[in-house]
N, C-alpha and C positions, 0 to 999 in steps of 0.2 A: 424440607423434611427428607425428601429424596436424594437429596445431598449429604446429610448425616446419615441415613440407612447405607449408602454405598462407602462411604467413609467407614463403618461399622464393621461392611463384610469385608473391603479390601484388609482392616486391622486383624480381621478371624483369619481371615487366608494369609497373609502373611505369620503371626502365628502358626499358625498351623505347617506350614513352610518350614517353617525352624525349627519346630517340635521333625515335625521328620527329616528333617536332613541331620541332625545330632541320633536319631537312633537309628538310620539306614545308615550312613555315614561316619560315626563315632570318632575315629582316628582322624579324617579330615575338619570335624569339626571343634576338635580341641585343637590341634595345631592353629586350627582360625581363630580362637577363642586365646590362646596363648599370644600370637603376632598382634593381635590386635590389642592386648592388653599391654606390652612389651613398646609398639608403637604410641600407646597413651601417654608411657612412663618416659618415652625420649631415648629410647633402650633397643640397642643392636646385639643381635646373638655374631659371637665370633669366635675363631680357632684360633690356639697358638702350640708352638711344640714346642717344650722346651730344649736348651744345649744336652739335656740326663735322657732325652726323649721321652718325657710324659708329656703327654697333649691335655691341654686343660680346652673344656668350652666354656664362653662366659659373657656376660652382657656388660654393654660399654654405654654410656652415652653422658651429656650432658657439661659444662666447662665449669672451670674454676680448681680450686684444690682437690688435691684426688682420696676419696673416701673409698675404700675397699670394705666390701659388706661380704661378711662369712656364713653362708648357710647352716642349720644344725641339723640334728642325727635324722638321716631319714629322708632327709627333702634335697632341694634342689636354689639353683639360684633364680628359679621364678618366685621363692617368696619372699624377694622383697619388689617387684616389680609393683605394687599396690602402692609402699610406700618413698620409693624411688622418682615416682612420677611430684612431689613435692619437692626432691632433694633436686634433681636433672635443672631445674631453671639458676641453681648457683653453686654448685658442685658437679665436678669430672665424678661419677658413679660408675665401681667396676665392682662385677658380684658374678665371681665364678661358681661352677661347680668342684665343689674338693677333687679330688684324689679319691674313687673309689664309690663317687653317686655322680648322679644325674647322667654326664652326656661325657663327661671328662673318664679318662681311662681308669680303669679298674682292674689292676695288677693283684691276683690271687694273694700273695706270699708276700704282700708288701709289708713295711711296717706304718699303721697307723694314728701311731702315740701323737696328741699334741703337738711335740716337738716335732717329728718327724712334717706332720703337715704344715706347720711355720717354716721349714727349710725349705720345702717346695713352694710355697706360696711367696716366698722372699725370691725364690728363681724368679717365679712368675711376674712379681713386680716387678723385679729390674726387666726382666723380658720387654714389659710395653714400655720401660724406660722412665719409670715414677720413678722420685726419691722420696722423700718425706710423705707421710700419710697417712691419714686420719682410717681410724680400721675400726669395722662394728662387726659382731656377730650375736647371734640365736643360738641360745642353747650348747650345743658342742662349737659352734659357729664363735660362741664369746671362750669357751673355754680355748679354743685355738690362738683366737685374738690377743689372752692375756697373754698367751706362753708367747707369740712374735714379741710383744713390747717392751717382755723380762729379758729376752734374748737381745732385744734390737733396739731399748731406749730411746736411742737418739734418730733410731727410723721412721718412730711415731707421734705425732702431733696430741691426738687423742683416743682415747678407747669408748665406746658405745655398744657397753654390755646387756643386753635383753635376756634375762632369763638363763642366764650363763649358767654350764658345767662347770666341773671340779671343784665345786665346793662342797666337800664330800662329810665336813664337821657340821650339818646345817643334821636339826633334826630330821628322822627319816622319812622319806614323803609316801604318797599313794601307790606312785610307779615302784620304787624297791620294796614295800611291803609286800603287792603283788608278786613281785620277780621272787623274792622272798619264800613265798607260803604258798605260791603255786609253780614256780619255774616259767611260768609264762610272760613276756615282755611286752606292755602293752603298747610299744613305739615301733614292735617287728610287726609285719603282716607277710605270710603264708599262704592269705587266700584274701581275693577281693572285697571279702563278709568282713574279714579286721582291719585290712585297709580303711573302710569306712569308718569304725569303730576308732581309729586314732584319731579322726578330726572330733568325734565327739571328747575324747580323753585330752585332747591338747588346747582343746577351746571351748570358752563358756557357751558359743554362738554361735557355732560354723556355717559359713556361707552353702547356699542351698546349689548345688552342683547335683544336675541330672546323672542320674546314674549310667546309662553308656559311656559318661566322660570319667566316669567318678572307675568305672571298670578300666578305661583304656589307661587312667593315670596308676592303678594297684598295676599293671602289666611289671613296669618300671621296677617296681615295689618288690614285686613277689619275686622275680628274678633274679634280683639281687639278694635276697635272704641271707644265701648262706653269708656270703661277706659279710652283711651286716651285723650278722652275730659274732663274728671276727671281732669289727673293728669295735662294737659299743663291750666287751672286753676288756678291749686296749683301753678303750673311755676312761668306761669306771674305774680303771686300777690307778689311774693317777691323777693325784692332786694337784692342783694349781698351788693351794695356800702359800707354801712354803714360799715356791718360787716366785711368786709377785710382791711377798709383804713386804714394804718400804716401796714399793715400783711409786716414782713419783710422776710419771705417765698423767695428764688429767682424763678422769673417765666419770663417763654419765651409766650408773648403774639403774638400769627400769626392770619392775618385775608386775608380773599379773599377781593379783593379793590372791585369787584362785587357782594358782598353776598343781595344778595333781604331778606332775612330773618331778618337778624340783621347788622344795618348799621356799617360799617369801621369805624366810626368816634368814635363807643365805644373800640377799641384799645387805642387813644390817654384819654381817660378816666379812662381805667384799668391803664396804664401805671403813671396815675396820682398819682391814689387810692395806686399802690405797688411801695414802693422804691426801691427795687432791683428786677427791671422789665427791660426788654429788649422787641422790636417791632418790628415783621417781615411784611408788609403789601405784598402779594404774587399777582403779576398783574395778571388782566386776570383770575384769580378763582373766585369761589363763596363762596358758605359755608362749602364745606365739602375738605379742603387744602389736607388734608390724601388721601382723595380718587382722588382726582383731580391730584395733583403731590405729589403722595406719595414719590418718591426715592428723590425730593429737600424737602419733609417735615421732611423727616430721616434724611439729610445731617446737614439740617437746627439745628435740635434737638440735634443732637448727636455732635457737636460743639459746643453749648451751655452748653451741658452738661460738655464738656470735661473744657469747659474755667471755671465751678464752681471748677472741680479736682484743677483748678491752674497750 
């Protein structure tokens, strides 16, 4: 018994260790909490500059064919790091920061359009020296993705669309109703208080992050504003549809049946637009499927992938 009681209190004091070193400590405890999750996944943070001199940063790891994962409006390339850690044991995975978030450069007066970030991102691939490759993204992350494969065809194997942009004919959702009838966007944050606020908007279930970390990650956020009111502009003004219909490209389109951001009903639209399309609608998610059920996003993907092998 005296063996379990001290087993008890070393478990309380270590708790208690970690509760306070995340709120004395906050900025060093999420970079620990990032490395560590980054390490799980088989995933190296790395720089590169391109020949135009934009520096992108971005996570590298794991062999086989090269799958490029495109972040959406907002975030960063740690969200796929949950679901990367499934793809790393048979797949090369490289999941930058865009042009204009996370850690990669962020040029005021750039221009942001789809296109414009598939031109970079095609630097960026030939940079590490891919050819051919399988490209997925989130949200503006898919809408980027489509515009590369319309552009580059024969540069891409596959597409792995999550909740993808530019499909602007889909009925109108929660988020432009809002933007609508109030001016207010609920994917920008301003202040730490709606930082927060976006994980409940973009997901049925968001994972429970202490709030010293949950402040040190809005820092990022809030600082970046003005840009992002820029570039989600440039976003919404342009449509993919035109430019991909007929793209014979094969692409696995997944959608949360409860995404408030971009209504489900633009899945049965994409699926229109690409002939060698497949539809996963994932119950009970919202918009971010990767982060929501990452290990059936993987499952999901890497069976897709395997039935193009044949």
């Amino acid at each position: 018994m005296k063996l379990v009681k001290w087993v008890v209190i070393i478990g309380v004091l270590v708790v208690l260790g970690l509760v306070g070193f995340v709120y004395l400590a906050p900025e060093t405890a999420t970079r620990v909490a990032v490395d560590l999750r980054r390490a799980e996944a088989g995933l190296e943070r790395k720089t590169i500059t391109l020949p135009s001199g934009e520096t992108y940063v971005y996570l590298e790891g794991g062999t086989g064919e090269p799958v490029l994962l495109l972040h959406g409006f907002g975030a960063n390339k740690d969200n796929f790091t949950l679901v990367a850690k499934y793809l790393t044991p048979r797949y090369h995975v490289v999941a930058p920061d865009h042009i204009g978030f996370g850690e990669s450069d962020r040029p005021a007066g750039a221009d942001y359009t789809p296109a414009a970030q598939a031109v970079r991102l095609r630097g960026f691939v030939r940079a590490l020296g891919l050819s051919k490759i399988h490209i997925g993204g989130s949200s503006m992350g898919g809408h980027i993705a489509m515009t590369y494969a319309a552009l580059w065809p024969d540069e891409v194997k596959s597409m792995w669309l999550l909740d993808p942009g530019g499909v602007w004919s889909a009925p109108e959702s929660e988020m432009r109703q809002i933007i609508r009838e109030t001016g207010r966007n609920p994917l920008i944050a301003k202040t730490p208080e709606e930082f927060v606020k976006i994980f409940d908007f973009v997901m049925t279930d968001p994972p429970f992050i202490p709030t010293p970390i949950l402040h040190v990650m809005a820092k990022e956020r809030v600082e970046n504003v003005g840009l992002e009111e820029k570039i989600f502009i440039q976003l919404t003004g342009d449509s993919v549809e035109r430019r991909i219909q007929g793209l014979a490209v094969p692409a696995l389109i997944v959608w949360g049946d409860q995404d408030r951001a971009i209504r489900v009903e633009s899945a049965g639209i994409l699926h229109g637009l690409l002939p060698v399309s497949e539809v996963i609608i994932m119950k009970g998610l919202g918009h971010l499927p990767m982060l929501e059920a990452p290990k059936q996003a993987a499952h999901d993907y890497m069976a897709f992938l395997d039935r193009l092998k044949g």
